[in-house]
N, C-alpha and C positions, 0 to 999 in steps of 0.2 A: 202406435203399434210397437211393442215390446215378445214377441213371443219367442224371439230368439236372443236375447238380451242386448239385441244391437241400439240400445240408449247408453250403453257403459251404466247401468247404475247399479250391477251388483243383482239384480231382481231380474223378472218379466213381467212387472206392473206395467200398465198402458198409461200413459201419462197427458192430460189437454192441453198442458201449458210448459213453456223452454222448463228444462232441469238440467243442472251443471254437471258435465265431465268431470270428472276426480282427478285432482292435481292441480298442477299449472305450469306454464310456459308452452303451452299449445302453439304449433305456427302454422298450420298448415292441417282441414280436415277433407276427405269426400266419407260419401254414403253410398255403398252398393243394394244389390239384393237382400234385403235383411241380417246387412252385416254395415260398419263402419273401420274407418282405420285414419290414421293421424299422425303427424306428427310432432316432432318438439323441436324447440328452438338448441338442445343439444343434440340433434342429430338423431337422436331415437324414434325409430320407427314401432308404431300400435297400432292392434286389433281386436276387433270385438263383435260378439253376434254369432252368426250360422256361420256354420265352417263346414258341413258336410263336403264339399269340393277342396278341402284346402286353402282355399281362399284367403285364411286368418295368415297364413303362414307360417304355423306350428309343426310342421311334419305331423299333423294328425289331422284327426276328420271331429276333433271336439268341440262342440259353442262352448263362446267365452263370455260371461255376461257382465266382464267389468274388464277394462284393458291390460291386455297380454302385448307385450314387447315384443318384436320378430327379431329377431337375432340380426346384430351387426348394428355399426352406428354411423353416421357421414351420408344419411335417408336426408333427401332435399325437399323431394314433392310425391305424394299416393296420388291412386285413383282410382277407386273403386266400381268392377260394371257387375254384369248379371253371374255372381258367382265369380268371377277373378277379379284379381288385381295386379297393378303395375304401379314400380315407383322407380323414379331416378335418387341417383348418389351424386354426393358432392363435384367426385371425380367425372363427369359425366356418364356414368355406365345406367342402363336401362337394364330392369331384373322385373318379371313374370312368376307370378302362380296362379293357379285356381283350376275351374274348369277348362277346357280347350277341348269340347267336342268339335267348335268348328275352325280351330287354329287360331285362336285370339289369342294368343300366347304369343305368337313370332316365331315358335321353334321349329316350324319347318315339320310338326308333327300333330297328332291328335294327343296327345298322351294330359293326362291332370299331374300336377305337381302340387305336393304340398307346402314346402318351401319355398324361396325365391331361388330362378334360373334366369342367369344374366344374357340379353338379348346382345350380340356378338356388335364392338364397335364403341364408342364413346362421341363424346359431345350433344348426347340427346339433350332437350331442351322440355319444350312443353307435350305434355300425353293428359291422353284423356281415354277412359274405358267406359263404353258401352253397351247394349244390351248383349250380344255375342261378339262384338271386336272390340276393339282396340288402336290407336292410332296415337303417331308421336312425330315431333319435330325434329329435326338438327338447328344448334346452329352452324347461321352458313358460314 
């Protein structure tokens, strides 16, 4: 399933069998709602796919059908749920976007973001995003 171009290939072909991401040095990918995001062994954080929520983290609401860079570098781990996404930085800080109709974001609000907003605090660890939440570690 391709109709939002979340395979990274450039297209919206439907595809039966694995086809490669473009590039290399990959370290790190999840798959949300009809979107993807990744990252690289230099610290660059990508996205691709539906974006109508922001999701992609382009400050816009446009699908990307081949990967788009989200601004900033020192991205350790994504994770992609129903429409947002979450990723930690090197630094341990925890950063939010996308949908947050029901506060899966952490901000203490409903509001959608189309950029990343940093979840207040450091040392976060392992996250994971799901259909409407969201959820992450410290270390202790």
């Amino acid at each position: 399933f391709n109709n939002s171009g979340q395979l990274g290939q450039n297209n919206r072909i439907y595809y039966s069998s694995p086809v490669q991401i473009p590039g290399t040095s990959w370290s790190s990918i999840s798959g949300g709602n009809t979107f993807s995001a990744a990252t690289k062994t230099d610290g660059t954080l990508w996205a691709w796919g539906y974006n109508y929520f922001g999701q992609l983290g382009q400050n816009n609401r446009i699908d990307y059908s081949s990967p788009i860079q989200i601004p900033g570098t020192s991205w350790s781990s994504v994770s992609g749920g129903d429409y947002h996404s979450l990723a930690t930085k090197t630094d341990g800080t925890l950063w939010t976007w996308g949908y947050n109709v029901y506060g899966q974001l952490g901000q203490n609000n409903r509001t959608y973001y189309s950029s990343p907003v940093q979840i207040p605090g450091t040392q976060w660890n392992l996250i994971s995003a799901g259909n409407y939440n969201a959820s992450a570690t410290k270390f202790a």
